[in-house]
C-alpha positions in Angstrom: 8.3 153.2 126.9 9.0 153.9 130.8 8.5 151.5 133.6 8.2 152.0 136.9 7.8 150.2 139.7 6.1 151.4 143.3 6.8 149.1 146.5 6.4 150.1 150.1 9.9 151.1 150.0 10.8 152.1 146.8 9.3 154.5 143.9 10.1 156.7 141.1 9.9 160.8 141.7 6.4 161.6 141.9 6.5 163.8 138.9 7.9 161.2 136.8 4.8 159.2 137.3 2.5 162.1 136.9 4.5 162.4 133.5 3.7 158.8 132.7 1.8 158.3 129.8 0.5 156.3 126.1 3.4 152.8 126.2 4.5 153.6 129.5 3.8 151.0 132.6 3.0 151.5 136.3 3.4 148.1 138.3 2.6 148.4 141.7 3.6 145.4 144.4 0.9 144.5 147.5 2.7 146.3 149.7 2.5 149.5 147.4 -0.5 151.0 149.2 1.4 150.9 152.8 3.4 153.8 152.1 3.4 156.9 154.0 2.9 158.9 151.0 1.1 156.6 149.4 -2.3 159.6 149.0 0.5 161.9 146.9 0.6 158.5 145.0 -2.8 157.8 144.0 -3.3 161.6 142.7 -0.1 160.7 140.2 -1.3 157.7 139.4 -4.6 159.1 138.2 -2.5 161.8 136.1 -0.8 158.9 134.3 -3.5 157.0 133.6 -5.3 160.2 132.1 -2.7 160.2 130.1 -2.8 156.6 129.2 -0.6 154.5 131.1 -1.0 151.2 131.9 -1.0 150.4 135.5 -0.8 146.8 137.0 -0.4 144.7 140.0 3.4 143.3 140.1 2.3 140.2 140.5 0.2 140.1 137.1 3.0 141.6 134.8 5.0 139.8 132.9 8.7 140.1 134.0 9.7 140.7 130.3 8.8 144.5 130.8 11.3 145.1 133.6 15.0 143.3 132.9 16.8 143.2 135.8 13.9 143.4 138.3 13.4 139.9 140.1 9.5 139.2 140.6 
């Protein structure tokens, strides 16, 4: 299982969320969608979720996913 995490800021290589897939976890914080690149995004996030990813609001997913990552 991967997880990522996408902020305004911060966010895994492209191509390792197009690569995303069954078990892994996209959470994506409310200040996700103010990225510059933030259209390059949306077309990898659809990839992952085609390949079955879970993707999910930071603020909904339970920290136990993510050690180490304060929410």
């Amino acid at each position: 299982m991967r997880v990522h995490l996408i902020t305004k800021d911060a966010a895994p290589a492209l191509g390792d969320v197009r690569a995303m897939g069954r078990g892994d976890v996209l959470a994506l914080s409310d200040d996700a969608t103010q990225r510059k690149d933030w259209g390059r995004y949306v077309d990898g996030i659809g990839q992952a979720i085609t390949n079955g990813a879970e993707v999910t609001q930071a603020a909904n997913w339970p920290q136990r996913y993510v050690p180490g990552i304060d929410q």
